[in-house]
C-alpha positions in Angstrom: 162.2 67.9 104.6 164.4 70.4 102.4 164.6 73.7 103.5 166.8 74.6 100.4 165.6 77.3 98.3 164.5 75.8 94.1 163.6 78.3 91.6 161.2 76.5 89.0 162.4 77.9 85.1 158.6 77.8 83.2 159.1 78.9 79.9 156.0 79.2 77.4 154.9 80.2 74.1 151.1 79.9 72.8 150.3 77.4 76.0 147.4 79.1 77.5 145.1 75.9 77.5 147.2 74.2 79.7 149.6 76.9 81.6 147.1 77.4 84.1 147.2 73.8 85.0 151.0 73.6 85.2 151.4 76.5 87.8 148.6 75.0 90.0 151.2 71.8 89.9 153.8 74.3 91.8 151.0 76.1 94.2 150.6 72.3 94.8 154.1 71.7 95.8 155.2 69.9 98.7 158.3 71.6 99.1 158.0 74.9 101.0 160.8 76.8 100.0 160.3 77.7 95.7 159.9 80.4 93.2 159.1 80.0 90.3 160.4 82.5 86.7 157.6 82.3 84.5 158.9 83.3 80.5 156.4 84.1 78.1 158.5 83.6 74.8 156.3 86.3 73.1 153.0 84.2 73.0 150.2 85.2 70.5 147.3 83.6 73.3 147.0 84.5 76.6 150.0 82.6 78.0 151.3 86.4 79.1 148.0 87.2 80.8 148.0 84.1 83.1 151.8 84.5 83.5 151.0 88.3 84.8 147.9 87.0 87.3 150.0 84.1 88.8 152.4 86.6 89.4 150.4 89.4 90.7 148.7 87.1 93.2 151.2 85.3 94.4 155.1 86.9 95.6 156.8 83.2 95.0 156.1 83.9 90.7 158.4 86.2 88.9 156.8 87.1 85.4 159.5 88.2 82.3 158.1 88.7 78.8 160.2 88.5 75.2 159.2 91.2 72.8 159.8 88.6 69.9 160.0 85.1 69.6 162.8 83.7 70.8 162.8 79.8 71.5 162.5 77.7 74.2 166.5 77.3 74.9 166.4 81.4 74.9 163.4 81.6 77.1 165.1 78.8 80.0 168.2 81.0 79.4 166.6 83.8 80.4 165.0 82.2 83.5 168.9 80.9 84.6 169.5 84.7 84.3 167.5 85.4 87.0 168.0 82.8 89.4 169.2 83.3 92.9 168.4 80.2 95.0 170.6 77.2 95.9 169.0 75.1 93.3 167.3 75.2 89.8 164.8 73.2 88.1 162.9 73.2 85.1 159.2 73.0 83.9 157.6 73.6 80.8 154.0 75.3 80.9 152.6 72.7 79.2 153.5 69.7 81.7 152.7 69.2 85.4 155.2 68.8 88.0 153.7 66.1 90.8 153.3 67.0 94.5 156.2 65.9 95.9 158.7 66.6 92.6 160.6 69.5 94.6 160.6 67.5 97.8 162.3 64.3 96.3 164.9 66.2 94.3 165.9 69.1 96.8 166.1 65.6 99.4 168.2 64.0 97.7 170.6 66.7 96.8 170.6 68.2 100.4 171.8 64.6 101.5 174.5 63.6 98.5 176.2 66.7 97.7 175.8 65.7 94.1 175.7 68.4 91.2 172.3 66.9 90.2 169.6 64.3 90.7 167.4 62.9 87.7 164.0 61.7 88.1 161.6 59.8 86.2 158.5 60.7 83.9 155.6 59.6 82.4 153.2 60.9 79.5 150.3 62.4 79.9 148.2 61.9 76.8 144.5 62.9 75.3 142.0 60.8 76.5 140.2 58.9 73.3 136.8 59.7 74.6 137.2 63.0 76.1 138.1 66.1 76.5 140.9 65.1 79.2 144.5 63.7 80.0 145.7 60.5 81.4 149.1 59.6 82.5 150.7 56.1 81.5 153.1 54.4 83.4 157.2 54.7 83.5 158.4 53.9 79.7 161.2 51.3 80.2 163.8 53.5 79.0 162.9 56.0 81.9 163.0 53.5 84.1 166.9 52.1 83.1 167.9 55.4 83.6 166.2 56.4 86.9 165.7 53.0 88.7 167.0 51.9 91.2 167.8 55.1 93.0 171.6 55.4 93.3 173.1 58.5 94.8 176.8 60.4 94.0 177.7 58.4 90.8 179.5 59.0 87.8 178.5 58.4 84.0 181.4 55.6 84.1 179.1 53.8 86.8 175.5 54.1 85.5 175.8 54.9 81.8 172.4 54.3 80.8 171.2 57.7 82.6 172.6 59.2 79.5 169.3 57.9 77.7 167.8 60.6 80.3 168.1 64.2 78.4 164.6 66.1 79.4 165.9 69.1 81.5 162.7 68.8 83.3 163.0 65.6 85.0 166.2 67.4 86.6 167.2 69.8 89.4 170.8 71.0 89.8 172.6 73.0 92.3 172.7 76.7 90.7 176.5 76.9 91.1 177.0 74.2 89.2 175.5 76.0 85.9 178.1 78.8 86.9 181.2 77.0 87.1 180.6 74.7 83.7 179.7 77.9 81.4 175.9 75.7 80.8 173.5 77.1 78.8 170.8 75.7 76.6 171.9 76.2 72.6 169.6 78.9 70.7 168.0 78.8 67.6 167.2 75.2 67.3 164.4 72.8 68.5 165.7 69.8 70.4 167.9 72.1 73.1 168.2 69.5 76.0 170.3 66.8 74.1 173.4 69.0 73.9 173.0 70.3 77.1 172.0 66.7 79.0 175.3 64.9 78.2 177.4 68.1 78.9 175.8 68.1 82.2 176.4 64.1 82.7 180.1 64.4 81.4 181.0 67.7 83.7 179.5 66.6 86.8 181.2 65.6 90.0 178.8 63.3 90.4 174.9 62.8 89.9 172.0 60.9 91.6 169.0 58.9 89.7 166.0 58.4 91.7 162.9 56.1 89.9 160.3 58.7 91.9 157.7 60.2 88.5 158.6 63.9 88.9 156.7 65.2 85.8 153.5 64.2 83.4 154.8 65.0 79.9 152.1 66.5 77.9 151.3 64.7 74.6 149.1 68.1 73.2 145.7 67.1 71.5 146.3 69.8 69.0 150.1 67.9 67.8 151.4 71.1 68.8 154.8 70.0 70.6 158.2 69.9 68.6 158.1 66.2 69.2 155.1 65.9 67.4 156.4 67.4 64.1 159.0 64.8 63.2 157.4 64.2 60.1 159.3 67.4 58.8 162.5 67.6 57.0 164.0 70.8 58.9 162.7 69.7 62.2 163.8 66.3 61.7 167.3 67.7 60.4 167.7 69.5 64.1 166.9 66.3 65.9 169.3 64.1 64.1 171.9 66.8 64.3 171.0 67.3 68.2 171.5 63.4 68.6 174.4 63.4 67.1 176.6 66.3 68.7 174.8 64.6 71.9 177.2 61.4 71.1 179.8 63.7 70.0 180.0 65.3 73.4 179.9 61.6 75.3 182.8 60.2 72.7 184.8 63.7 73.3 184.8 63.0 77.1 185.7 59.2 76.8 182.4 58.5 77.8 182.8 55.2 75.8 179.5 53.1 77.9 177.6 56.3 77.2 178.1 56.3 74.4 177.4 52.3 73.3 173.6 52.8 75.4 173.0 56.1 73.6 173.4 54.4 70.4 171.5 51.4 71.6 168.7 53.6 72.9 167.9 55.6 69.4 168.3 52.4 67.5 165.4 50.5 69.4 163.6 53.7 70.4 164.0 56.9 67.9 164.4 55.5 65.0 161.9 53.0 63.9 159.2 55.4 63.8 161.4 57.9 62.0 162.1 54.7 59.2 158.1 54.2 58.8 157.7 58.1 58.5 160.3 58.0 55.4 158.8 55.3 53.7 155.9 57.5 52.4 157.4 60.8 53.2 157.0 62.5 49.7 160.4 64.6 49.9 163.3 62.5 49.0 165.5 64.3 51.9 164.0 62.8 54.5 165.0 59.6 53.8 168.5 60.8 52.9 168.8 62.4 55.9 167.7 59.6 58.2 170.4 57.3 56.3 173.4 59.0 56.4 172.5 59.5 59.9 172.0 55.8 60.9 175.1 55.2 59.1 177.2 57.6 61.8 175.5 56.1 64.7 177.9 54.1 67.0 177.1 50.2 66.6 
């Protein structure tokens, strides 16, 4: 087993029914060598007062607070800040990482060299007749990317892990952050899209393994950014963020990449987006969703 040192990035903003539950993923942790930098992103609940008690009662959580607001690509910023092991993941405080998540990853890389490995995921949505979650099985598009495991490749060999962008399903080597200037973009909603096929496109080389690292939370309340595609401005950032996401595969020559991407949000991202617009009562949405399908890469 690893004995390389992760530190879990757990940004949160107004997630206190469910943060307490994500940090008891990490306690449960196989690996025996994390920390974890907990950012509170200036919640309005109690996310700060759990963030403060893990912290308090256990040395391996590190507890930062924004005074305002700032976004979720700020608050993982400021976790990368802080970082001073070998390796970084990601985990939002609304998810759950599974027992072995650190294990897997930190494995893999300790044996490859790569500059990251990428995991699988499943959703984790409201039960119909309760007040619980379940988790569902690997989506197929999870499972192209992730599965079969192959270790030290390049974009050029397994294109379809560009489909992949959740910086959660993720761990790189720390250093690697360093050297390619990465950060996640501020100020907009859909953050890892950017930042996914920059990582893809600077890398050495990567790994995919088809192990489920983390239970994607599909909130009761529709409280998650994904959930809110039915609005023009958020659906504005998410056709923008798919976009320079191509623009960043097609600037490195990434010319496979680029074909699956396209493929990918064809079949997947936009056919719900198409039966939102046809009743959506503000005209822009369904001019925004066209000239975008019109730019995609057939």
């Amino acid at each position: 087993m690893s004995t390389t040192g992760v530190t879990v990035i757990v940004p949160g903003f107004d997630v206190a029914d469910y943060a307490e539950e994500a940090l008891d993923s990490l306690r449960a942790q196989s690996h025996p060598h994390w920390t974890a930098v907990l950012v509170d992103d200036a919640s309005r609940d109690d996310t700060a007062r759990i963030f403060a008690d893990a912290e308090a009662d256990d040395p391996r959580f590190r507890f930062v607070r924004h005074d305002e607001q700032r976004g979720l690509g700020a608050a993982r910023n400021t976790g990368l800040s802080l970082v001073q092991t070998p390796y970084t993941a990601f985990l939002d405080a609304d998810d759950v990482m599974r027992p072995d998540a650190l294990s897997r990853l930190a494995d893999t890389l300790d044996r490859t060299g790569s500059s990251f490995v990428v995991g699988a995921y499943v959703r984790l949505r409201p039960d119909a007749d309760g007040p619980g979650y379940t988790a569902g099985d690997v989506q197929p598009w999870v499972a192209a990317a992730t599965d079969p495991a192959r270790s030290a490749i390049s974009l050029a060999q397994h294109p379809a892990a560009s489909g992949n962008i959740v910086a959660w399903s993720k761990m790189s080597r720390t250093d690697f952050w360093g050297e390619q200037g990465l950060r996640f973009p501020e100020g907009r909603y859909y953050e890892d899209q950017v930042l996914a096929q920059r990582m893809y496109t600077a890398a050495t080389a990567f790994d995919v393994i088809p192990d489920v690292i983390v239970e994607w939370r599909q909130r009761r309340d529709g409280g998650s950014i994904t959930q809110r595609l039915g609005e023009v401005e958020v659906l504005r950032d998410y056709l923008e963020a798919l976009g320079e996401g191509i623009a960043v595969l097609r600037a490195a020559g990434a010319d496979a990449a680029v074909r699956e991407r396209g493929a990918l949000i064809r079949t997947l991202d936009l056919p719900p987006l198409l039966t939102i617009a046809e009743t959506h009562p503000d005209a822009a949405y369904g001019i925004a969703l066209e000239a975008f399908v019109e730019s995609l890469p057939a």
